[in-house]
C-alpha positions, 0 to 999 in steps of 0.5 A, spaced: 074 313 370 073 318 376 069 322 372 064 318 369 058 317 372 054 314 368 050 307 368 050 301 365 044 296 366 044 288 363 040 282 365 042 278 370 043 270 369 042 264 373 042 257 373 037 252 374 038 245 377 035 240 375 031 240 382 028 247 380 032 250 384 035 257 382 041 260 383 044 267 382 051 267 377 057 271 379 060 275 374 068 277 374 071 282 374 074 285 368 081 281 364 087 284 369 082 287 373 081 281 377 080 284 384 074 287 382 067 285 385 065 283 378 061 288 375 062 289 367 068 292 363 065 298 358 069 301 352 068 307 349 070 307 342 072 312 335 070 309 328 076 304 327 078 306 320 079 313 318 078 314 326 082 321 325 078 323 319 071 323 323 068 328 328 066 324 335 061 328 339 059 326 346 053 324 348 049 331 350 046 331 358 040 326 359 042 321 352 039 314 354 039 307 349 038 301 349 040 295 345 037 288 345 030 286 346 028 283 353 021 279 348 025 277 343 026 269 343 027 267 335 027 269 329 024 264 324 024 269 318 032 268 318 039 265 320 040 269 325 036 273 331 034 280 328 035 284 333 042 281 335 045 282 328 050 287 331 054 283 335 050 282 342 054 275 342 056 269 347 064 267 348 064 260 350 070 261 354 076 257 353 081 260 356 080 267 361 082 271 355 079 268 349 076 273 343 073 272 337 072 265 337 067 260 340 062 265 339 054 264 339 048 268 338 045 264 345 047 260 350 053 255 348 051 249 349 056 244 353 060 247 359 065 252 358 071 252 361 073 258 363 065 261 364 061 265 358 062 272 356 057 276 354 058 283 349 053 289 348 056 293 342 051 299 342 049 303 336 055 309 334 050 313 330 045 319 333 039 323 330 042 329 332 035 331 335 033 327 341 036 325 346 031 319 347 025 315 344 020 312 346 022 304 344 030 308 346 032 305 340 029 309 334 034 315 335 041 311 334 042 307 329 048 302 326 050 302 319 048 299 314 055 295 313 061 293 317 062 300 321 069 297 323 070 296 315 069 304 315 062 304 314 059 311 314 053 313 319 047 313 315 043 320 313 036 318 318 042 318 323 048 322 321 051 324 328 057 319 330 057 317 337 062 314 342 061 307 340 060 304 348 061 296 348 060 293 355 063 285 356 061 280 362 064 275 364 059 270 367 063 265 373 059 259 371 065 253 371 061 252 378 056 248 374 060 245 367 059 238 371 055 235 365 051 231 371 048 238 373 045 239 366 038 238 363 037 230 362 034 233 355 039 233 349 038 241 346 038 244 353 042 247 357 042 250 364 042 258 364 037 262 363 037 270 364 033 273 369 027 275 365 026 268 363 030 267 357 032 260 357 035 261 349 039 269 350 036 271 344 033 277 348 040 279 351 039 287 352 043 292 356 041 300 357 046 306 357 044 313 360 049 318 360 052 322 366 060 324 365 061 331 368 062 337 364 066 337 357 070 331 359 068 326 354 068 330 349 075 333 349 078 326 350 073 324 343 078 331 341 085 329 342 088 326 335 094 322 338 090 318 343 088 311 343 088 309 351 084 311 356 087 317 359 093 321 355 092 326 360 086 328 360 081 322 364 083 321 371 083 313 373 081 310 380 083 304 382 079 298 382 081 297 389 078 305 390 071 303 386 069 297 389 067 301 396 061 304 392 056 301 393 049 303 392 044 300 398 038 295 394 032 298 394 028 292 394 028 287 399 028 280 397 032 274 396 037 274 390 043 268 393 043 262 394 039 257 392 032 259 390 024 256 389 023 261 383 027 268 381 027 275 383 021 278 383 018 272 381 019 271 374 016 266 371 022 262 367 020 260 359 018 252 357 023 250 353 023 251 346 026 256 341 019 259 340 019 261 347 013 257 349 
């Protein structure tokens, strides 16, 4: 969408070798947006039930959050990692446009066929008040059950809010050779690039930057469900892959590398992190 210059942050992932070595994976480009130079797919989406029924106001100049913690690792007090009971989850992808099924809380565990795919859904309810906070978590929430069940947004966050859910596609097929694994049963070979070897502490951040009331008047219209119904301008693929911004640190990041950017030290192997 044309107007709409927000950012949208998530980690990177690598591949380590079994000599050490690590290597930058490529993310594709969206479903039916192949020609892209990878990058993410972003949805913006109402309450699904009673979607009519239920005010959408857009994220006012200078809202930010963030989802996922980068130092979580394990959750010994549940079946599931807490900060990622929302749906922040791994598709292992059996076929390109694989949904709703082979999903994981970490990293798969054998290779994947068509590469793995990760989904951020972020909080869809505000404060109202702030626009940030200090952890840029505490002034958006989810609902205590199922919003896509028509859960309602509870009264500590009573503002409903676009529901942003960003979707990578992650190339790893170059490495489903079972001979490039770990040799250690339990482990396999992909980690992020703040060192997460297990994926528990998956995050990504959003600060808002569309022009104007644009978004806002999109959430209004009672007869839309597609992304444009006249009233957002789309670019082509083609025509958004000539923006680029220069990198602003100089270092290595493709091919092969002694250690990760910044000289990130990966995790021990463990589910404790250690």
């Amino acid at each position: 969408m044309t107007e709409d210059f927000s950012n949208y942050w998530t980690a990177v992932m690598f591949f380590q070798a079994r000599n050490g070595s690590y290597t930058r994976i490529h993310q594709l480009g969206g479903l039916f947006s192949e020609e892209s130079n990878g990058g993410m797919t972003v949805y913006y989406f109402p309450q699904t039930v009673n979607w009519e029924g239920i005010k959408i106001r857009a994220f006012a100049p200078g809202f930010r959050m963030r989802v996922g913690d980068p130092g979580n690792r394990t959750a010994w007090w549940t079946d599931q990692p807490a900060a990622l009971l929302k749906g922040v989850t791994y598709t292992c992808l059996q076929r390109h446009d694989t949904r709703f099924t082979n999903l994981s809380w970490d990293f798969p565990m054998a290779p994947c066929p068509a590469g793995i795919m990760t989904t951020i859904p972020f909080p869809p309810c505000w404060d109202g008040k702030n626009l940030d906070s200090p952890d840029h978590r505490s002034h958006v929430a989810y609902p205590d059950e199922d919003y896509d069940k028509g859960a309602r947004c509870p009264p500590s966050h009573p503002v409903n809010i676009p529901r942003i859910v960003m979707e990578i596609r992650w190339d790893t097929t170059p490495f489903n050779d079972p001979e490039l694994w770990p040799v250690d049963a339990g482990r396999q070979p992909f980690l992020w690039s703040y060192g997460d070897r297990v994926g528990h502490g998956h995050h990504a951040d959003y600060i808002f930057g569309w022009k104007g009331d644009l978004l806002q008047r999109f959430f209004d219209q009672t007869n839309c469900r597609s992304g444009d119904c006249g009233v957002l301008d789309r670019s082509s693929v083609l025509k958004s892959n000539e923006c680029t911004k220069e990198a602003s640190v100089k270092e290595e990041i493709d091919g092969w590398l002694d250690k990760m950017p910044g000289g990130m030290v990966a995790d021990r192997w463990g589910w404790d992190g250690i």
